[in-house]
C-alpha positions in Angstrom: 168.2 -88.9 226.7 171.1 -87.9 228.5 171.9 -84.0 228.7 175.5 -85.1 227.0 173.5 -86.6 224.1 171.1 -84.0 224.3 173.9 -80.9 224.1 175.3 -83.5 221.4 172.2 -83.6 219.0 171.7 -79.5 219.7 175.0 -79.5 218.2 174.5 -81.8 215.3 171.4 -79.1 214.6 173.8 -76.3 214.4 176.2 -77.4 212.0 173.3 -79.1 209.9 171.7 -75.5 209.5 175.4 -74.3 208.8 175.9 -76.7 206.7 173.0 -75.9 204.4 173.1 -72.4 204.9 177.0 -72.9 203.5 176.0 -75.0 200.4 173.8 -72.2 199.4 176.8 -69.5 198.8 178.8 -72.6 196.8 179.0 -71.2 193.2 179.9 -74.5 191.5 176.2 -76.4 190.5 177.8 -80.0 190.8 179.5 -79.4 193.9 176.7 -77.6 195.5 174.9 -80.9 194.5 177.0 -82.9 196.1 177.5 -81.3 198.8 173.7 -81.3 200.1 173.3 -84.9 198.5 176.1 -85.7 201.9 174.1 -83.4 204.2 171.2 -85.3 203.2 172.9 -88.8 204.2 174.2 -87.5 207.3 170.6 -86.7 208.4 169.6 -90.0 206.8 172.5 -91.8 209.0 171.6 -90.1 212.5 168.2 -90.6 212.0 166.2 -93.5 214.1 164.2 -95.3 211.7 161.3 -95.8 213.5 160.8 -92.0 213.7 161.2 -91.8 209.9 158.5 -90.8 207.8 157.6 -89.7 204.4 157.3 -86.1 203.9 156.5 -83.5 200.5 158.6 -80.6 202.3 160.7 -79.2 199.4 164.2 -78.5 199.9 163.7 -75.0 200.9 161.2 -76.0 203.3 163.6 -78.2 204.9 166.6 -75.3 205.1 163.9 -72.7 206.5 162.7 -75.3 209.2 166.3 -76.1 209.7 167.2 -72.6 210.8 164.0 -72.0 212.6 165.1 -75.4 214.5 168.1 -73.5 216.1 165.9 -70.9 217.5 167.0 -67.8 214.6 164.2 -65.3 213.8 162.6 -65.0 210.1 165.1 -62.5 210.0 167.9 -64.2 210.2 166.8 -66.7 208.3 166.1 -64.4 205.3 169.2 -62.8 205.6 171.4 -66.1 205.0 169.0 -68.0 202.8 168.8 -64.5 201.0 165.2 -64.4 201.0 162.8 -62.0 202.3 161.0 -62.0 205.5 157.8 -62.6 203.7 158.9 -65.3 202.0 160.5 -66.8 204.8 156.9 -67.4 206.1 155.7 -68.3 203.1 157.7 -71.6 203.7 157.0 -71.6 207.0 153.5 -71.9 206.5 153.5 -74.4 203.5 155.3 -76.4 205.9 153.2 -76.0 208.5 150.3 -76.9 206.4 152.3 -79.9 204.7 153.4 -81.4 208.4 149.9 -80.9 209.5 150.1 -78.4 212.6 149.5 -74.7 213.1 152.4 -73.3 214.9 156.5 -73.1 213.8 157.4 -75.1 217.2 155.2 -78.3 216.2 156.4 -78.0 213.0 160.3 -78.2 213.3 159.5 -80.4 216.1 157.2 -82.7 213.5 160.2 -82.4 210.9 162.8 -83.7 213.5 160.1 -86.9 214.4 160.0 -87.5 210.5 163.6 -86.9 210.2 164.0 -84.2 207.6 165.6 -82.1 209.7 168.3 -83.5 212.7 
């Protein structure tokens, strides 16, 4: 991978977490709906299919990993998932369990291989 692609994908992280983190504060059920139905497809579209796999990671899972992917603390997470710390690793650790590994690197890094997460 070149480091353009790589600065690319970093950046396609980002505004994934954003973009869940955004879909969250959306008042409106349907649209809220719809809205992570599209951020769904776009990790769906990006995605290499070869590195696909099948995953139980609930959708919570997937927005905690997502965060964690671009490096913020439980913190932060808990802060705009409004959640609390404890919970925060709660789901980290389901996941963990779920994905198979023991530490939160391996498992974002699992969840990108199986493309939950971009």
């Amino acid at each position: 991978m070149t480091a353009t692609a790589g600065a690319e994908l970093e950046e396609a992280r980002h505004l994934f977490a954003l973009l869940r983190t955004a879909t969250g504060a959306v008042p409106d059920p349907a649209l809220r709906a719809r809205i992570a139905d599209l951020a769904e497809q776009l990790v769906a579209a990006v995605r290499d299919p070869a590195e696909a796999g099948d995953t139980t990671l609930s959708a919570r899972e997937i927005d905690v990993l997502a965060h964690a992917a671009v490096g913020r603390r439980n913190s932060e997470i808990a802060e705009r998932l409004a959640l609390t710390g404890e919970t925060v690793k709660s789901y980290l650790r389901s996941a963990m369990t779920k994905l198979g590994v023991h530490s939160r690197h391996a498992a974002v890094d699992s969840a990108r291989r199986a493309g939950v997460i971009p």
